[in-house]
C-alpha positions in Angstrom: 25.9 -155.3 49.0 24.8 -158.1 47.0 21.7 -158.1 44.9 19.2 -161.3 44.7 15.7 -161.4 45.6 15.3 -165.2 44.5 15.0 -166.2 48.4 11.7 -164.5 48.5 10.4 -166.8 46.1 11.8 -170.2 48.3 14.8 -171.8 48.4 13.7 -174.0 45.7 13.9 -171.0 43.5 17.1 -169.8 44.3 19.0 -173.5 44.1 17.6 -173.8 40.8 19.1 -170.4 39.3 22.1 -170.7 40.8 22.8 -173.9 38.8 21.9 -172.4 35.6 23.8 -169.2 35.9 26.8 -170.7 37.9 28.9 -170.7 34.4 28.8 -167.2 33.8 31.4 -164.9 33.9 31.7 -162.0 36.8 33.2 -159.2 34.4 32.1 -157.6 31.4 35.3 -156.3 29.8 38.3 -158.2 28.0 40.5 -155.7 28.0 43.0 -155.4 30.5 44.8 -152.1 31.7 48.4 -151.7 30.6 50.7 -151.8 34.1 47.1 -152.5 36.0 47.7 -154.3 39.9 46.5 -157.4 40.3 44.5 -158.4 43.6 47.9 -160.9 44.2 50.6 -157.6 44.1 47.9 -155.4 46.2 48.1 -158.5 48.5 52.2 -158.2 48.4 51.6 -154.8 49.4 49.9 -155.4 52.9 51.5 -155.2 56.1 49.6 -157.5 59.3 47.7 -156.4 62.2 47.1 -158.7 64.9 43.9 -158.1 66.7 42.9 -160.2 69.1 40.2 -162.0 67.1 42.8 -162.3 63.7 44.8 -160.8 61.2 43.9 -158.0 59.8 45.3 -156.8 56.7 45.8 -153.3 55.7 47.7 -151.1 53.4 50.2 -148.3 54.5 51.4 -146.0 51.7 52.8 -142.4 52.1 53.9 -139.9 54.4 52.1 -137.1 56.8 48.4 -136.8 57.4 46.9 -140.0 58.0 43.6 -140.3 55.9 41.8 -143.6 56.5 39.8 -145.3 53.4 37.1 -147.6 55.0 35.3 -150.3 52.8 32.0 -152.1 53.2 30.3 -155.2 52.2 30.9 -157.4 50.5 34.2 -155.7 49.8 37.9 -154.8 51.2 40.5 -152.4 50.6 40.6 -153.4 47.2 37.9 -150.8 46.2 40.2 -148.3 46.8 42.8 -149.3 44.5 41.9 -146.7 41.7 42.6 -144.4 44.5 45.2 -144.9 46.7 48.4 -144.3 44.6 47.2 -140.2 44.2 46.0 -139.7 47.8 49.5 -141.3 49.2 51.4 -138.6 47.1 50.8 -136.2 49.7 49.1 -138.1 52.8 49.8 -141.2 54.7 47.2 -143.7 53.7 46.0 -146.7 55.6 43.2 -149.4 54.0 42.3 -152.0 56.2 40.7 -155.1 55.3 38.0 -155.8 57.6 38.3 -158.7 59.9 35.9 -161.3 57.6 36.9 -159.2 54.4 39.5 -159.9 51.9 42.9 -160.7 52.9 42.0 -160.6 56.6 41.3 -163.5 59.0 37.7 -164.9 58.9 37.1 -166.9 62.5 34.0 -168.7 63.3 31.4 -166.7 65.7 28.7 -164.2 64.7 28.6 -161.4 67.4 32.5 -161.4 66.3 31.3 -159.1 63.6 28.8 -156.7 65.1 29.0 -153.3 64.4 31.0 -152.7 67.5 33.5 -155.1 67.7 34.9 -153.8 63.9 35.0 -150.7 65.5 37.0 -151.6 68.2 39.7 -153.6 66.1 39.8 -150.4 64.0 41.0 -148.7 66.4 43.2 -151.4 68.1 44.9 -151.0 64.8 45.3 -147.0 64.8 46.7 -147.0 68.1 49.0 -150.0 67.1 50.4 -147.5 64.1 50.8 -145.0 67.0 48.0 -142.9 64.8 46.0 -140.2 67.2 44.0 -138.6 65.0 42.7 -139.1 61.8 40.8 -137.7 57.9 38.5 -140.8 57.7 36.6 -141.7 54.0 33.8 -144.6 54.4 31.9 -146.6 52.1 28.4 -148.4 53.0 28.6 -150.7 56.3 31.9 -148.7 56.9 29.2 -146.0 58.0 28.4 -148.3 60.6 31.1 -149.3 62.0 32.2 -145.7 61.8 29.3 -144.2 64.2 30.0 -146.9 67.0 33.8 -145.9 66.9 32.7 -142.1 67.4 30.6 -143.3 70.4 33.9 -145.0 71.7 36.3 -141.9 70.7 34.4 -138.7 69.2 37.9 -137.0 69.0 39.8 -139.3 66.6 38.5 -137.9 63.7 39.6 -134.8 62.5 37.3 -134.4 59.6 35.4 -137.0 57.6 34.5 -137.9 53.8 31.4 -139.7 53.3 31.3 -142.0 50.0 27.3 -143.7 49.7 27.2 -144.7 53.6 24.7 -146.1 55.9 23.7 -143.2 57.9 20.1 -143.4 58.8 16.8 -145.7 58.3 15.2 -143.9 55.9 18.0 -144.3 53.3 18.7 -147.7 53.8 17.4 -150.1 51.1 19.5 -153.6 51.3 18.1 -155.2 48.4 17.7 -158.4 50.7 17.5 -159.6 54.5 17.8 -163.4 56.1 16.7 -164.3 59.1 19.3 -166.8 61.3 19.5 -170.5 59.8 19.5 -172.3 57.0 18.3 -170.5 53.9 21.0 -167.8 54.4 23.6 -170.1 55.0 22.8 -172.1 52.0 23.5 -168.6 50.5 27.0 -168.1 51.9 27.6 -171.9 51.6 27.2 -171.4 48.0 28.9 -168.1 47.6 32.3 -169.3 49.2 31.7 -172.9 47.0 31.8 -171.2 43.3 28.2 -172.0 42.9 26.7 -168.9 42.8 29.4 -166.5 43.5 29.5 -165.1 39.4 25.9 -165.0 39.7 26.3 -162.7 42.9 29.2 -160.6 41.5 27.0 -160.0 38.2 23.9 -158.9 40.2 26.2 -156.4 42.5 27.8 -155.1 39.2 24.6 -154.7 37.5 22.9 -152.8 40.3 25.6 -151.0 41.8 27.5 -149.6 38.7 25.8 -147.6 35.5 28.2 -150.2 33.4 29.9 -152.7 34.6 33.2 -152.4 32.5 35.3 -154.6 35.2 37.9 -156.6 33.7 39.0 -160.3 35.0 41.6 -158.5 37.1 39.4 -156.3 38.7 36.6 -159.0 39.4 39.3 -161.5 41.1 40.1 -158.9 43.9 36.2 -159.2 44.9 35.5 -162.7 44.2 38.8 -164.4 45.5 38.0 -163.9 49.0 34.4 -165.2 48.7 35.6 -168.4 47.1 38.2 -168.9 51.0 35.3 -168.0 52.6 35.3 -165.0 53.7 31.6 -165.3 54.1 30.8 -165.1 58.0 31.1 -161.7 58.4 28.3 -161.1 55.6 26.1 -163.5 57.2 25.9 -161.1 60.2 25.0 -158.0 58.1 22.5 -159.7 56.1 21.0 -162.0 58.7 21.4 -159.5 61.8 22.3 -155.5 61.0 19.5 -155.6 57.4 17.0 -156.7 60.1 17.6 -154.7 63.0 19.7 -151.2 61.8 20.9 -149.3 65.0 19.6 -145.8 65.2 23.0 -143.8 65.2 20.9 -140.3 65.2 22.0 -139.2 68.8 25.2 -139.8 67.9 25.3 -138.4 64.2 24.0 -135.5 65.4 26.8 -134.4 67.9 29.5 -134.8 65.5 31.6 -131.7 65.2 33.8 -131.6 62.7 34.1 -130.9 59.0 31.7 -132.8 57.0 32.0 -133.7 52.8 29.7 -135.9 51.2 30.6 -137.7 47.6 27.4 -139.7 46.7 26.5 -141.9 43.4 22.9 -140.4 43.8 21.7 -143.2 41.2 22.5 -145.7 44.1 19.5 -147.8 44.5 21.0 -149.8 47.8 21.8 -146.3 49.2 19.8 -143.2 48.9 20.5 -139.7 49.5 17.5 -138.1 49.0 15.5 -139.9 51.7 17.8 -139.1 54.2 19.6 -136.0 52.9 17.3 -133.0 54.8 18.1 -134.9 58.2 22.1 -136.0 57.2 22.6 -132.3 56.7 21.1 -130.7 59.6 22.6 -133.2 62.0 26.4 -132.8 60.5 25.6 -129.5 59.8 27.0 -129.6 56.0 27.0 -126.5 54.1 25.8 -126.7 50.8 29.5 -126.7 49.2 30.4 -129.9 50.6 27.4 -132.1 49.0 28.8 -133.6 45.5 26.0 -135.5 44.2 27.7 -137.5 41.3 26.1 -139.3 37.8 27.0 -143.0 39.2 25.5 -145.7 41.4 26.7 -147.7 44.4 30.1 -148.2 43.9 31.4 -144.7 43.1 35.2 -145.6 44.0 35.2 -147.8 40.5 33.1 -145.4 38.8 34.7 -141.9 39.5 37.9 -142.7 41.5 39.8 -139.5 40.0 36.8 -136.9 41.2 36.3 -138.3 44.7 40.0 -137.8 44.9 39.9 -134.5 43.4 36.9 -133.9 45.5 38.9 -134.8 48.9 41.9 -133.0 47.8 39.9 -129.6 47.7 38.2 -130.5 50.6 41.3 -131.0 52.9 42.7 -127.7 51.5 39.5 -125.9 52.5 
């Protein structure tokens, strides 16, 4: 989720800072990982889906199970990079990128990206890899799109890993909303132009990671698709879903299936305790499957070897 509360304060404002603090860098760190991928061979390593609103690009590593690693926003596949090389050891992994998000086709239109419509090119995609049933991991507006695809098909899933999600209202805090029009694509506008984009990057690392420690590499799989404008799909949340969240709570609650949440409960954007009472009563979580961990939003950078530790236990069980 990005992180800016300038807008309140008038466009004015916001042009202004975005000026001063276009120069600054996105990442924090200089030193680079021996052998690390870069965003361009994680790009090599996706195969195409054609939906019929785009491409959409996903990665498919490993044999057997199928787990499914769902992103949010602003992000793609590439937050599960830390990840995906130990899960595929023993389980077939797919990581889409979002139609809108990262490599993936970004066509005009705004209902384009509702809630339902990614949910019903996710599953356009599964059923074009021939893949019935699924273990299925999501990460913020993932959440969402995940609750409209079990009103379309409760049975797909097979069991289901919660990572810092949109689940309900009362645990939703976007640090900020638009209404339609100009001011919030003046935002976008000057996201995708290299205006403000560090400036965003740095305020979504600051607030959603208890250190930013990103390196150049790791920054460029984030803020390469902003700067080719893969922006319209961000406009929606912010400007539509931040404004009018869909009460999933009838259909939450008739989920039966096993239930694991992994949650950065220092995540300001995203908060368990607000919601956690009702979360675990409707999914009927027992009280072995709650891992509240010592990070913030984006837990996948912070503690990518636990949450994988974490699944792997939990798929044994």
């Amino acid at each position: 989720m990005l992180t800016s509360r300038v807008f309140k304060k008038g466009s004015y404002i916001f042009l202004l800072s975005v000026f001063l603090l276009s120069s600054c860098k996105a990442y924090k760190s200089k030193i680079i990982i021996p052998n690390q991928t870069t965003y361009s061979q994680f790009r090599n390593q996706q195969n195409v889906f054609k939906s019929v609103d785009g491409n959409i690009h996903y990665i498919d590593k490993g044999d057997g199970e199928v787990i499914v690693l769902l992103h949010g926003i602003p992000t793609s596949g590439w937050l599960y990079r830390k990840m995906i090389d130990e899960l595929s050891q023993n389980y077939r992994v797919i990581a889409p990128d979002m139609l809108g998000f990262g490599s993936s086709d970004s066509p005009k239109g705004y209902n384009i990206y509702s809630e339902e419509k990614h949910a019903n090119r996710l599953l356009a995609l599964m059923d074009a890899l021939d893949v019935k049933n699924w273990i299925h991991v999501m990460h913020d507006a993932g959440g969402l799109w995940t609750w409209e695809l079990f009103k379309k098909q409760p049975k797909r899933i097979s069991k289901l890993v919660i990572l810092n999600t949109i689940i309900y209202k009362e645990g939703f805090n976007p640090p900020i909303s638009f209404k339609p029009g100009i001011i919030a694509k003046t935002a976008m506008w000057s996201y995708r132009n290299g205006i403000s984009t560090n400036m965003m990057l740095n305020g979504l690392f600051k607030s959603g990671l208890t250190k930013n420690d990103l390196n150049k590499i790791d920054v460029e799989g984030y803020k390469k698709p902003l700067r080719e404008a893969k922006t319209r799909a961000m406009y929606y949340f912010f400007s539509h879903t931040c404004n009018t969240l869909t009460d999933y709570s009838n259909v939450v609650s008739k989920i039966d299936i096993p239930v694991v949440v992994i949650w950065g409960k220092n995540d300001s954007f995203l908060k368990w305790n607000l919601q956690s009472n009702t979360v675990i009563k409707d999914l009927n979580i027992s009280s072995d499957n709650i891992h509240l961990l010592d990070a913030k939003h984006f837990i996948q950078e912070e503690k990518p070897e636990q949450i994988n530790t974490l699944i792997l236990d939990f798929l044994k069980d």
